[in-house]
matplotlib code that plots the C-alpha trace (Angstrom):
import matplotlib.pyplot as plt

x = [72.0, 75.0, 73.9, 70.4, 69.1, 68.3, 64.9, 65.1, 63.7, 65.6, 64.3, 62.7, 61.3, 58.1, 56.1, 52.6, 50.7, 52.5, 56.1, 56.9, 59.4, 60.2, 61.4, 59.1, 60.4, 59.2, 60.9, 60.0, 61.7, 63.2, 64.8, 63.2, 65.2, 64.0, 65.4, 63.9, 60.2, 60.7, 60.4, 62.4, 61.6, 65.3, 66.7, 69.4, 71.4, 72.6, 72.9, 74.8, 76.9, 78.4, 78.3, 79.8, 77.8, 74.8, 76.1, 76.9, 73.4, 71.8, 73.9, 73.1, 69.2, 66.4, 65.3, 61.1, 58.5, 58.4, 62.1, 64.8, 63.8, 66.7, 67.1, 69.2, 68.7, 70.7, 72.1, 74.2, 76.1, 75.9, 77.7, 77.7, 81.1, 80.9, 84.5, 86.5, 87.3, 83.7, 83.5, 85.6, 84.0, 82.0, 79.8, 83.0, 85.0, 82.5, 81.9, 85.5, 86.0, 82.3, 83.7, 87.7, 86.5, 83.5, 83.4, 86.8, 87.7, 84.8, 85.5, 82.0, 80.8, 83.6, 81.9, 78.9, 79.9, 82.0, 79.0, 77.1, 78.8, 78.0, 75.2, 76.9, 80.5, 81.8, 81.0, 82.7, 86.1, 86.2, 86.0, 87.9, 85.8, 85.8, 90.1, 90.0, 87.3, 89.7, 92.5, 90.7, 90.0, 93.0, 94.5, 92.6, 93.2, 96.7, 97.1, 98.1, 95.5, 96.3, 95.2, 92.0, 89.2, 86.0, 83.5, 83.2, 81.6, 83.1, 80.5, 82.5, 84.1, 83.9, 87.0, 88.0, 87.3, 83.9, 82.9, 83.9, 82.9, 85.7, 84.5, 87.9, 87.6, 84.4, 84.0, 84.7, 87.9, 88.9, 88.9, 92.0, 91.4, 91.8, 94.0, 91.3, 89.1, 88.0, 87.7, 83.7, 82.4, 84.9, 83.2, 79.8, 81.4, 81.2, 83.4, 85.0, 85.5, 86.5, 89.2, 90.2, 90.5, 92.1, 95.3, 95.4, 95.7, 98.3, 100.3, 100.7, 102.4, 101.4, 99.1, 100.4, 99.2, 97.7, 95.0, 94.7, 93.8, 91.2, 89.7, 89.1, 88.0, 85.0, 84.9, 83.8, 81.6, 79.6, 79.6, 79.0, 76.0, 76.9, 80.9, 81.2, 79.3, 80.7, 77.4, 76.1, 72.4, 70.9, 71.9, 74.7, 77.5, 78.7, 79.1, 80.2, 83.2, 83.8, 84.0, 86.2, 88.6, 89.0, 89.8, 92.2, 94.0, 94.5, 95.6, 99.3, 102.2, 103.5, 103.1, 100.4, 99.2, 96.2, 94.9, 94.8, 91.2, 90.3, 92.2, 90.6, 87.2, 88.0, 89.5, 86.3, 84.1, 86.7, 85.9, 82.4, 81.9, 84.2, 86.9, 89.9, 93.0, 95.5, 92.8, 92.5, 96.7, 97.7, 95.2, 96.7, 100.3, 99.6, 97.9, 100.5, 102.8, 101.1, 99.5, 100.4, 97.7, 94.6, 92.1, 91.0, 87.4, 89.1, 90.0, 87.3, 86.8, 83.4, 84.1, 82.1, 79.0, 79.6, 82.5, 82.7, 84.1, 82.9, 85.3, 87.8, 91.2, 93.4, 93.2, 94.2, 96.9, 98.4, 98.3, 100.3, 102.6, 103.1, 104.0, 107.0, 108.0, 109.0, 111.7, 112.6, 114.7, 117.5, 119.6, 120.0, 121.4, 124.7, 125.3, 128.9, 128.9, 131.8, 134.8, 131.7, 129.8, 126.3, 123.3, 120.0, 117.2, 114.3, 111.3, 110.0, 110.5, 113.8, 113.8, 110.9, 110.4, 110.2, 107.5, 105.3, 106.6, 104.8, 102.1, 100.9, 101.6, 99.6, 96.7, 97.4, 96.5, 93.3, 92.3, 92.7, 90.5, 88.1, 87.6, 88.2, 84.7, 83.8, 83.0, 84.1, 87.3, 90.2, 93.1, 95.2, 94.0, 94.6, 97.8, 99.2, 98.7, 99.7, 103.0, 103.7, 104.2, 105.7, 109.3, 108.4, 109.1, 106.6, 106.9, 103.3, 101.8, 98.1, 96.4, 97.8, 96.4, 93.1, 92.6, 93.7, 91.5, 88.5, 89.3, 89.3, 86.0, 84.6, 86.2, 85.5, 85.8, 89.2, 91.9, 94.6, 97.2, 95.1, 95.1, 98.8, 99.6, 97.3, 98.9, 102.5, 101.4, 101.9, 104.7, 103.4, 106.7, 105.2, 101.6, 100.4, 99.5, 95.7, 96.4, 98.0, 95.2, 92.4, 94.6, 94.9, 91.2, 90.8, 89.5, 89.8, 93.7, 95.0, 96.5, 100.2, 100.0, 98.2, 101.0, 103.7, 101.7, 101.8, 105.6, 106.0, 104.1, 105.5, 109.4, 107.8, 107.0, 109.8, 112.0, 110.0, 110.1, 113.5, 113.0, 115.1, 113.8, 112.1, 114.7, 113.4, 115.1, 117.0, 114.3, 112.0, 114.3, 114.9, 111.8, 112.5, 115.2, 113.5, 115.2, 113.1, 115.5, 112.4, 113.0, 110.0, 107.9, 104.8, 101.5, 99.0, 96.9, 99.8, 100.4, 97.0, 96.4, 99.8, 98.3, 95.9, 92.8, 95.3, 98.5, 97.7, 95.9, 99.0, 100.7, 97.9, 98.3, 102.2, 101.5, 99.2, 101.8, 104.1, 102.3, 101.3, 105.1, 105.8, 102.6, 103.4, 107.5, 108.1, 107.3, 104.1, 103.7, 103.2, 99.8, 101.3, 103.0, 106.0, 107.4, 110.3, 106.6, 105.4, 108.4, 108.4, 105.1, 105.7, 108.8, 106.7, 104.1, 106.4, 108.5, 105.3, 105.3, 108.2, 110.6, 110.6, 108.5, 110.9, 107.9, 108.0, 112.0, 111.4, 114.4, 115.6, 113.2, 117.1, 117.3, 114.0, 112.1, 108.7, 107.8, 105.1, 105.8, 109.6, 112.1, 112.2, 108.3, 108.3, 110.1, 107.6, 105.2, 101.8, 98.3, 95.0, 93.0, 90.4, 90.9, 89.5, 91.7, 89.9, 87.8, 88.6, 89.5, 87.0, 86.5, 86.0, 85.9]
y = [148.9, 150.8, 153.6, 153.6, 156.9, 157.8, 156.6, 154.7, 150.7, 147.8, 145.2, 142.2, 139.4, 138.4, 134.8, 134.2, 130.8, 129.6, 128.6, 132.3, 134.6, 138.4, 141.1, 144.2, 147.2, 150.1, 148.3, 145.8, 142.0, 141.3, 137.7, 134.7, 131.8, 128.2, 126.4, 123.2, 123.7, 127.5, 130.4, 133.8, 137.1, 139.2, 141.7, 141.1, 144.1, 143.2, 139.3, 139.7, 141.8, 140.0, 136.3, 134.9, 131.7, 133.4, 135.8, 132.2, 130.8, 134.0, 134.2, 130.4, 130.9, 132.9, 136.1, 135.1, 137.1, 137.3, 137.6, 135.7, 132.9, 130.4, 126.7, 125.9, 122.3, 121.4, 124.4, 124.8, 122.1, 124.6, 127.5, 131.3, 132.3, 135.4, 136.0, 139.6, 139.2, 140.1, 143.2, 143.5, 142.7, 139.8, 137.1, 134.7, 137.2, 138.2, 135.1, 134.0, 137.1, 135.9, 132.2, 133.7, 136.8, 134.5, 130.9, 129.5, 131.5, 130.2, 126.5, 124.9, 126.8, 125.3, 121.8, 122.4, 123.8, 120.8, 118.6, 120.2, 120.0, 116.5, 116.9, 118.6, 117.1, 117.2, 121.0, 122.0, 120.0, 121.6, 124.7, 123.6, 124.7, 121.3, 121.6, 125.0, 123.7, 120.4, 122.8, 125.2, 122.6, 120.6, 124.2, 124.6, 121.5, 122.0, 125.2, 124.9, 124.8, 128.1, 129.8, 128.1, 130.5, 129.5, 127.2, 123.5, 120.4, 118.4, 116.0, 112.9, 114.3, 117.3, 119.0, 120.3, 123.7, 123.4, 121.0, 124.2, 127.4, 129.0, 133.2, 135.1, 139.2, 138.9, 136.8, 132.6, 131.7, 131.1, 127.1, 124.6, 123.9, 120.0, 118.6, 116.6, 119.5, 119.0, 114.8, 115.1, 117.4, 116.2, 113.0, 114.3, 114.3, 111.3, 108.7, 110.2, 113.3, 112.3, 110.6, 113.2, 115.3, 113.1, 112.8, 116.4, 117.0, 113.8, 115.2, 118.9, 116.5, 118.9, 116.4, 113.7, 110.5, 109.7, 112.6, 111.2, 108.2, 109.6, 111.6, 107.5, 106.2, 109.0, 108.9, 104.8, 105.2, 108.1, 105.7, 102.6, 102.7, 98.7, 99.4, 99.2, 96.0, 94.3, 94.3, 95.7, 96.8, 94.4, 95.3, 97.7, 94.7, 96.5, 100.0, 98.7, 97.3, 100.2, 102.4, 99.8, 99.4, 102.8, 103.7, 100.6, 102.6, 105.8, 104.0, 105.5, 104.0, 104.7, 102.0, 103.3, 105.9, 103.9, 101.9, 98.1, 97.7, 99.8, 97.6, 94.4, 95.9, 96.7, 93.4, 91.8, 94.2, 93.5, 89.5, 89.8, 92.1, 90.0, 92.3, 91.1, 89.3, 92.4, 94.4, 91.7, 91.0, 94.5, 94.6, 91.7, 93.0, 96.3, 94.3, 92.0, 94.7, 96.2, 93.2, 93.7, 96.8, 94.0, 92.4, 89.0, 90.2, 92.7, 88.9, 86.8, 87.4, 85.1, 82.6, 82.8, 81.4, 77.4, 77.1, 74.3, 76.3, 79.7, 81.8, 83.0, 81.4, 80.9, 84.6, 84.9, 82.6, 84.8, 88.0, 86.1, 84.7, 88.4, 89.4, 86.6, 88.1, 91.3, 89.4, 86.9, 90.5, 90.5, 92.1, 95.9, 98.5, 99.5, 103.3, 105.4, 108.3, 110.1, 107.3, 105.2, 102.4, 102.2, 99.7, 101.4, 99.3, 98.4, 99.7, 96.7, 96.8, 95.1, 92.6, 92.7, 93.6, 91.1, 93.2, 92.8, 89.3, 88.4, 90.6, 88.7, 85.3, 86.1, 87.5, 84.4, 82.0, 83.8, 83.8, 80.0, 79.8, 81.2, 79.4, 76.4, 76.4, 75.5, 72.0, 71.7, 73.5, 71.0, 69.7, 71.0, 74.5, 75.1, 72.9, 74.9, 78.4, 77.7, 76.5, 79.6, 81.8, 79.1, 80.7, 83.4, 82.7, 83.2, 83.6, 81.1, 78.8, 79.2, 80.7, 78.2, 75.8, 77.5, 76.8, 73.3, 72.6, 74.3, 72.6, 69.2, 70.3, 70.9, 67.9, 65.2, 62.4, 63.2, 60.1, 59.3, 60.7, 64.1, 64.4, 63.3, 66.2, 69.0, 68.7, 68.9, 72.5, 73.0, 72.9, 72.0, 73.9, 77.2, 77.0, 79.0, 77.9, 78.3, 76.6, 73.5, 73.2, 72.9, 70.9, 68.2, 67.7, 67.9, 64.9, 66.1, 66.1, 62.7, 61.4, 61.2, 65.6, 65.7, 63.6, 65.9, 68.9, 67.4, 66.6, 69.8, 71.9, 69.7, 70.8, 74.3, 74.2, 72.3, 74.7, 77.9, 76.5, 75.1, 71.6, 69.0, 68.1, 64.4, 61.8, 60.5, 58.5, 60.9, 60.5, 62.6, 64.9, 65.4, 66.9, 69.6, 70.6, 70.3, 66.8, 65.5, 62.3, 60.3, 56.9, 54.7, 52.6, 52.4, 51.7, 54.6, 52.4, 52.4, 56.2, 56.4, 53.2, 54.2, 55.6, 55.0, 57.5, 56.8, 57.4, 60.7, 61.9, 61.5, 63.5, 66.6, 65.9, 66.4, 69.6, 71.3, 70.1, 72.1, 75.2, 75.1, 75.2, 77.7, 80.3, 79.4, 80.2, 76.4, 75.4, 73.7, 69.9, 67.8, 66.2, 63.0, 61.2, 60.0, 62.9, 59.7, 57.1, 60.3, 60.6, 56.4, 57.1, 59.8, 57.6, 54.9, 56.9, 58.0, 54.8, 53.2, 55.9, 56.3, 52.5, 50.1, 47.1, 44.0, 42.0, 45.4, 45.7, 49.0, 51.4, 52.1, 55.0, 56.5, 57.2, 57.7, 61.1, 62.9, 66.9, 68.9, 71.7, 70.6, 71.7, 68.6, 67.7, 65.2, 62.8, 63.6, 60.3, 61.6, 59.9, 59.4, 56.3, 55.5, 53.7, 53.8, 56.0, 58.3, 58.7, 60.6, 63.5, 65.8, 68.7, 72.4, 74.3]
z = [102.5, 102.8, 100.9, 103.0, 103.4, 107.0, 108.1, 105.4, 105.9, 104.4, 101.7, 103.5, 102.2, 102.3, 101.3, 100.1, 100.2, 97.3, 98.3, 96.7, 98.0, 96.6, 98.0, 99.0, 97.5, 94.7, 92.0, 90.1, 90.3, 87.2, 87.8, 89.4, 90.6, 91.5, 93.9, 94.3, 94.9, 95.9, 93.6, 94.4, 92.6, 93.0, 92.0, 88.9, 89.0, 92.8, 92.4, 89.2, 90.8, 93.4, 92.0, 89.1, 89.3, 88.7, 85.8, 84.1, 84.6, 83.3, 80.3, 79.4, 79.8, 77.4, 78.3, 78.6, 79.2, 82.7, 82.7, 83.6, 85.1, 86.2, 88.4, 91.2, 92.0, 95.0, 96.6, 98.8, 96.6, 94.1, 95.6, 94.1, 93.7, 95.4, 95.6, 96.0, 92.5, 92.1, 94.9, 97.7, 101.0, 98.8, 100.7, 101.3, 103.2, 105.1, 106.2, 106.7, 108.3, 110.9, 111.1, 112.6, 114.4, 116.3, 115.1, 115.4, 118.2, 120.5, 121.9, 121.6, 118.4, 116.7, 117.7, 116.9, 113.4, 113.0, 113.8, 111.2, 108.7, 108.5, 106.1, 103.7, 104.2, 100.7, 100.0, 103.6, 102.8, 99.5, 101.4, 103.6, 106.4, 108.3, 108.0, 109.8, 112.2, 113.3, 113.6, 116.2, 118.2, 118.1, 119.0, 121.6, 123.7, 123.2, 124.9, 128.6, 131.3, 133.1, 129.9, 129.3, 130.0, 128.0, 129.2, 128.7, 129.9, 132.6, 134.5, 135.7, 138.7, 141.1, 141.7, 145.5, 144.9, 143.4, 146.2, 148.9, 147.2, 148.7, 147.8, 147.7, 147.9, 147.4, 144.3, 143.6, 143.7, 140.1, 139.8, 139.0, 135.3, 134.5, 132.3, 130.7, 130.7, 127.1, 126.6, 127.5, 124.7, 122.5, 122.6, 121.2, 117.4, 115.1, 114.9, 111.9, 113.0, 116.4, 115.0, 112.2, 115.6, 118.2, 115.3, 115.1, 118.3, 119.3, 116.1, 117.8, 120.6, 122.9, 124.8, 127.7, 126.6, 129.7, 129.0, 125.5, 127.3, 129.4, 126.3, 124.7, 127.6, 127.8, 124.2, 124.8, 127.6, 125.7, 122.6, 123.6, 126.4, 127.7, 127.5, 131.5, 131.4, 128.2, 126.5, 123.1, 121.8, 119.5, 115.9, 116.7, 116.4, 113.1, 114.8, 118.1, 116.2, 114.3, 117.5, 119.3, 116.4, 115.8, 119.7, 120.3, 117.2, 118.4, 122.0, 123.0, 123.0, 126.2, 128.9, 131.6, 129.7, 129.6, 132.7, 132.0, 133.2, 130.0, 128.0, 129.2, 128.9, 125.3, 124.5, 126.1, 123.5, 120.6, 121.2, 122.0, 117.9, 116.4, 115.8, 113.7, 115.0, 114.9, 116.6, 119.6, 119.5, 119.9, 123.0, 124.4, 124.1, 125.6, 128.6, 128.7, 129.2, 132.6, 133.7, 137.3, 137.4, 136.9, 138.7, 138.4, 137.1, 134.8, 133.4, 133.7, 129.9, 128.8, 126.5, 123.2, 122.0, 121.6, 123.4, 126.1, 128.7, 130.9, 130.5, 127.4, 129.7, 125.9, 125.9, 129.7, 128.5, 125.9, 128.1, 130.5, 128.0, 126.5, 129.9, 130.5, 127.3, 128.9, 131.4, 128.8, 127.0, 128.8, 125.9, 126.7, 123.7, 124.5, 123.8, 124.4, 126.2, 126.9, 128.3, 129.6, 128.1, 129.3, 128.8, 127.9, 128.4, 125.4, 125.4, 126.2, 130.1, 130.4, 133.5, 135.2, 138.9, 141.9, 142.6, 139.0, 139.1, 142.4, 141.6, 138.6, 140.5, 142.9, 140.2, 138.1, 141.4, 141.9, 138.5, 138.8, 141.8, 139.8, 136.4, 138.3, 139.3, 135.7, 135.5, 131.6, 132.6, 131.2, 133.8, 130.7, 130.8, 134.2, 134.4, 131.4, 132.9, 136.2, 135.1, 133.1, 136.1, 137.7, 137.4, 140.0, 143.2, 145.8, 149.7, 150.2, 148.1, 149.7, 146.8, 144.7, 147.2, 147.0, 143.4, 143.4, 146.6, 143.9, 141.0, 143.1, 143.9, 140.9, 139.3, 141.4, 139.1, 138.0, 137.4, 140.0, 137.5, 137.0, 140.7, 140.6, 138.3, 139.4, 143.0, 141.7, 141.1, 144.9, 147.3, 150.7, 152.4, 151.6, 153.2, 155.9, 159.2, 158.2, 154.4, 156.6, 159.2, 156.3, 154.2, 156.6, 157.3, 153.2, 152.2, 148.8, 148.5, 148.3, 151.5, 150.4, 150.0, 153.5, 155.0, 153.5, 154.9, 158.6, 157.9, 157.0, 159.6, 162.2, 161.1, 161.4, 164.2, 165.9, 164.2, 166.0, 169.4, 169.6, 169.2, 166.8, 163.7, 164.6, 163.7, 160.5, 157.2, 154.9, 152.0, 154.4, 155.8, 152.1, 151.7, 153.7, 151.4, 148.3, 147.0, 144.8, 143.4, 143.8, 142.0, 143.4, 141.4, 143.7, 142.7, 141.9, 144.7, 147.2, 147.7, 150.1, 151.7, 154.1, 157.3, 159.5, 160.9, 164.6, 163.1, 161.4, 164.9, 166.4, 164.0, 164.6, 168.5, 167.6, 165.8, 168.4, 171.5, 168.8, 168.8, 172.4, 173.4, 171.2, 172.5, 176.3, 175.8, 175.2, 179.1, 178.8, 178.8, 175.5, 175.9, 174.5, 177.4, 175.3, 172.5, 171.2, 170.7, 168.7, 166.7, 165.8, 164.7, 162.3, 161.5, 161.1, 158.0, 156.2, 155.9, 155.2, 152.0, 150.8, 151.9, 149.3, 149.1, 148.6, 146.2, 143.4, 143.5, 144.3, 145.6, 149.4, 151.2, 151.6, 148.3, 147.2, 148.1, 146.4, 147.1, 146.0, 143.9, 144.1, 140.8, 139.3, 138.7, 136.4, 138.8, 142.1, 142.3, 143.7, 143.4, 145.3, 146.6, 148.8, 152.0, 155.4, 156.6, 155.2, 158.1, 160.1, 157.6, 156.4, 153.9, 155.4, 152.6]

ax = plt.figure().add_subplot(projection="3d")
ax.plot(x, y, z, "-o")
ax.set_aspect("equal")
plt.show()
């Protein structure tokens, strides 16, 4: 064609109703060549030309008398060799020169190419083509925003300036490119070649890791249709596990490069396909390590088919546990610099923050509240977790409270000593006004716990309006400072057959004549006639609870003391019964 003639019309080929192909032109075909079911009748001269793979095919056949006549079986697997060795500006030049100039230099061609090339995967590697493809791309994302000018898909949020349409000299103001500008068509590859390009582009390092996080997390949801939900199409358990195995391994490193609500959603995909043990680990670790960013559903992870209980809480339990590992490393690495020695911290977090500590206390107490619903939740579960944040201090105790008050619920045919040791979990000095009004009136809670509440409230609330703290035995003023030498043998059927429905009214009456003081500047009346009879009765309970009883040979009530939630649990004596003074409490939750 490049010595055409002017006016002059090109060879085209043409087809009959055979499958045939040939070339209409004066001369004469002199060379036919198969492939597969289709016959082409070429030209030699030209085709011997330019390709060496063809020159050895013709050499190794008969001349016939039709001509040449040679088979090519599975092109393109078969490819011609038409190299510059043969004739410069050869086939593969050319299109080297087509896949640089237009290909590799366009952002969504190089996709699509790449996407292609699936078919016929061995034949691009070998050359090469899917390499240079991987490397455009990767290239591409790498470059900084402000220079980004081709187009691309970006669907999950609208950004300010497309939402206004603000029109500049007479033309849209050029939009704010985002940094994640590329995660969404990206995600349209394979798996394989997703990954293949997600390491290229981590290894250029010229990507933050929280945009490498965003590109999974679209990557997953693209992928995996039920992600959001944490469910799976029937029969895709195999390649659900291979997409959620191959993400959780190209996760970063860095801490909060990746939001922990991703992480628990893959966790509750990597349980739900099976996925193996290091795959499920390293999730928990990296959760473990930002724990304070979840929510209590991001844990409600369901417990597996044939398990007794709801939800998956051994897994909760290791997340939690990873995370007390972070303040357990208290051993910094010591580096010189200059005259000074200074402590730099592990990458591991060091001490953790009041902040995270009370953050995941809090989280922990409402994830209690929660599985405590489940009536085949073990005491032991929910014991064993709650004690494991138990270090952490907290200003109130009411969500603690709240899950005990649910469990009780839920449970209500629990022993005296389950009761006993589920309500040790609690320390009835730090519950709020509200926690303390529905706690005495829960007839749930064994009597001793509501007694200690009134106690408690009642020193509150003599301390806020001025008055003295009632004069009481020091085994109950004890309580108040969190003595907990308890030494008393009492009967599990002792500790609520102590007050009666009169007694612990006059204890409430004491409490609101408290709180009425305190909201009228501490001028108003007590509605009991005598404070001092008041105090003899409160005297009076908590003697009857904690003196000793001279038929057991138990200790003095001056040296014997029990609180809730106190340091020393294993010595707090707590149990439940059921007596008639029962009566007049009542449940409102």
């Amino acid at each position: 064609m490049k010595f055409m003639k002017l006016g002059s019309k090109p060879d085209s080929f043409q087809t009959d109703d055979n499958n045939v192909w040939y070339v209409a032109s004066e001369l004469a075909t002199d060379i036919i060549i198969n492939v597969g079911d289709v016959k082409f009748y070429l030209h030699k001269f030209p085709l011997l030309s330019k390709s060496a793979r063809l020159q050895k095919l013709v050499a190794s056949t008969s001349e016939g008398n039709n001509g040449d006549e040679i088979d090519i079986h599975d092109i393109p697997g078969e490819y011609l060799e038409m190299h510059e060795t043969m004739e410069k500006g050869n086939l593969i030049y050319k299109i080297d020169v087509f896949l640089s100039s237009s290909i590799f230099r366009s952002w969504k061609d190089s996709i699509i190419v790449l996407q292609t090339m699936k078919s016929m995967m061995m034949l691009s590697e070998e050359l090469k083509l899917v390499s240079h493809c991987i490397d455009s791309i990767a290239s591409k994302v790498s470059v900084d925003v402000s220079k980004v000018d081709w187009s691309y898909t970006y669907n999950r949020k609208k950004l300010p300036e497309e939402s206004d349409s603000h029109i500049m000299n007479g033309s849209l103001r050029s939009m704010t490119v985002p940094s994640d500008w590329w995660v969404e068509d990206l995600a349209e590859l394979e798996l394989d070649l997703y990954k293949r390009v997600l390491v290229n582009i981590k290894n250029k390092g010229l990507v933050h890791d929280e945009v490498i996080g965003e590109a999974l997390k679209a990557f997953a949801s693209r992928r995996l249709p039920g992600f959001n939900k944490g469910v799976i199409h029937s029969g895709d358990v195999l390649k659900t596990r291979s997409i959620v195995e191959t993400v959780v391994c190209l996760l970063p490193a860095e801490k909060g490069s990746i939001s922990c609500g991703f992480l628990l959603k893959l966790l509750k995909m990597a349980i739900l396909v099976d996925s193996g043990e290091v795959v499920k680990m390293d999730l928990v670790k990296k959760i473990g390590r930002q724990l304070e960013e979840a929510s209590v559903h991001d844990l409600l992870i369901r417990a597996r088919e044939g398990e007794p209980t709801i939800h998956d809480v051994k897994t909760v339990q290791k997340i939690v546990e990873e995370f007390m590992v972070r303040d357990q490393d208290r051993n910094g690495v010591f580096e010189a610099e200059g005259n000074e020695i200074q402590e730099v911290r592990r990458s591991t977090g060091g001490i953790l923050s009041e902040a995270s500590k009370l953050m995941v206390a809090k989280l922990v107490d409402s994830y209690l509240a929660e599985i405590a619903k489940d009536p085949n939740l073990p005491l032991s579960m929910f014991v064993d977790l709650a004690e494991t944040v138990s270090v952490f201090s907290r200003p109130a105790h009411d969500g603690m409270y709240r899950a005990i008050d649910m469990y009780l619920k839920a449970h209500p045919g629990i022993s005296k000593s389950e009761r006993k040791r589920i309500c040790r979990l609690m320390d009835c000095k730090k519950l709020s006004v509200e926690a303390c009004m529905h706690a005495v009136q829960n007839e749930r809670l064994p009597l001793r716990v509501v007694v200690q509440v009134l106690f408690f409230e009642q020193v509150r609330a003599a301390a806020s309006s001025g008055s003295s703290t009632p004069d009481l035995p020091k085994a109950i003023k004890d309580l108040n400072s969190g003595s907990s030498r308890s030494t008393t043998t009492n009967t599990e059927e002792d500790w609520d057959a102590v007050a009666t429905a009169e007694e612990l009214r006059a204890l409430r009456g004491e409490l609101a004549s408290l709180r009425l003081e305190k909201n009228n500047g501490g001028h108003a009346k007590s509605p009991l006639a005598d404070r001092s009879s008041v105090q003899k009765v409160t005297k009076r309970i908590f003697t009857k609870i904690w003196s000793s009883k001279s038929g057991n040979g138990e200790n003095s009530g001056s040296d014997s003391s029990g609180s809730l939630g106190s340091g020393n649990r294993d010595e707090v004596k707590v149990g439940t019964g059921s007596t008639p003074s029962r009566k007049g409490r009542h449940s409102v939750s």
